[in-house]
N, C-alpha and C positions, 0 to 999 in steps of 0.2 A: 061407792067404789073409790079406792084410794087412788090418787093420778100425784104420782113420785113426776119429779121434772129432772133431778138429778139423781143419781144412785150416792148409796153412801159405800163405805167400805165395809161397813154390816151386810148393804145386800148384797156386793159381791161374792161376800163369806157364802150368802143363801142360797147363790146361786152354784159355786162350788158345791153344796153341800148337794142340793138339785140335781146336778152334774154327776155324782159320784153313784146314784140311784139305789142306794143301798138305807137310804136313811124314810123315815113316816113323816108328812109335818110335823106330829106331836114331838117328837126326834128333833128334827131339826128345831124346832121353837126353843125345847129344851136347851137345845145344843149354844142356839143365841142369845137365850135370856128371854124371850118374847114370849106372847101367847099366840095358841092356833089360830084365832081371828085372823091376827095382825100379820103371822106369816099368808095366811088365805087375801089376804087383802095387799097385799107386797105380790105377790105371786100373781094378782089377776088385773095389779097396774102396769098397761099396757106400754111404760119405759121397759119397767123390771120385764115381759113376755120377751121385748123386742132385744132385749142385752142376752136374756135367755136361749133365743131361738138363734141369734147369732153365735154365739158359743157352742150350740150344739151344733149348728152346721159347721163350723171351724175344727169344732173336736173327732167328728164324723171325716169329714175329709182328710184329716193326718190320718186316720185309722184306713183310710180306703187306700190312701198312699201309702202306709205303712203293709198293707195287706198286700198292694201289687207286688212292692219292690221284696215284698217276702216270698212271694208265688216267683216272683222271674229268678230268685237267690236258691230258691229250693229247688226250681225246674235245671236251673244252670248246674248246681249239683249235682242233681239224678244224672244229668246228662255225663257233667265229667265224668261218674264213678261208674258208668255203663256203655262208654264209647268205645272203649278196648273190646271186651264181651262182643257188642257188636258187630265191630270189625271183625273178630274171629271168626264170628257167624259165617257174615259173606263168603268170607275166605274158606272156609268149610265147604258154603254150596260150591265152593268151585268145584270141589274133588267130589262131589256126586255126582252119577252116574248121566243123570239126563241132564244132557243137553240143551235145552230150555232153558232149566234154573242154572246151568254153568254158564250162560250168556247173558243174563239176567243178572247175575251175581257179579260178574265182571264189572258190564255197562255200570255196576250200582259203584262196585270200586273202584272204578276208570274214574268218575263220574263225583265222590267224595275224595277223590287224592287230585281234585285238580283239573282233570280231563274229559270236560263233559262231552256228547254226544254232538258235533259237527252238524251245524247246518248245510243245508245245499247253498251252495254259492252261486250265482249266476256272474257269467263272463268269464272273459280269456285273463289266464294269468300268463305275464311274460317271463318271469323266474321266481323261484321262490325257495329261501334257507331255510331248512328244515334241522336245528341240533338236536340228536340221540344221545340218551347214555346210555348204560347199560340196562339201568332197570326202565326204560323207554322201550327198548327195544324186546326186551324180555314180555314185557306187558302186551307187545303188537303179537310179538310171537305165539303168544297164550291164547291170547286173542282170536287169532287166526284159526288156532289150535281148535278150538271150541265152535266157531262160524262152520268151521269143516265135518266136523262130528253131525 
């Protein structure tokens, strides 16, 4: 067995070629000038394995990173281009009929524009500003509207 102590910049070439996984030894030998021995015998000196294995996990991990940042780039899309849609949804179940899904439907749009669902609070408050605007108020109103039904 062959025991390489340095690479040259021929095996680097080998192991790109390695790397690209599209090519045979015979291929690659061809490709370098060498004979299939000599690539088999480069290939099974445990420098060239260890240059090897490290480049594939190098190469493998930008691909894992490159795969996330494409899943959260693609997810974040879908989302922008179906968040209006969405929204209409809700706003839809409000104008049906039962009461249930019109309360349900609220809390959900209460709940994404800002206004989630209030905790119980324990203890005495001694004062407290509350500012309304119109569509604050509008919202209680509806609100109300729907709790009643």
């Amino acid at each position: 067995m062959l025991n390489l102590q340095k690479l040259l910049p021929r095996h680097y070439k080998i192991i790109d070629l390695f790397l690209s996984g599209s090519m045979t030894i015979k291929e690659i030998a061809e490709e370098v000038g060498m004979s299939t021995v000599a690539i088999h015998n480069i290939r099974n000196s445990p420098t060239f394995m260890h240059e090897l294995s490290m480049r594939r996990k190098s190469r493998n991990e930008i691909v894992d990173e490159l795969s996330a940042r494409d899943i959260v780039d693609s997810t974040s899309r879908i989302i922008e281009d179906h968040t209006e849609a969405a929204a209409q949804k809700i706003v839809d179940l409000l104008d049906r009929g039962d009461p249930p899904i019109q309360l349900k439907a609220a809390s959900e749009l209460l709940d994404r524009g800002g206004y989630p669902k209030s905790s119980k609070v324990e203890g005495t408050i001694k004062a407290a500003v509350v500012v309304l605007d119109a569509k604050d108020v509008a919202r209680i109103e509806r609100t109300r509207e729907l709790e009643s039904n």
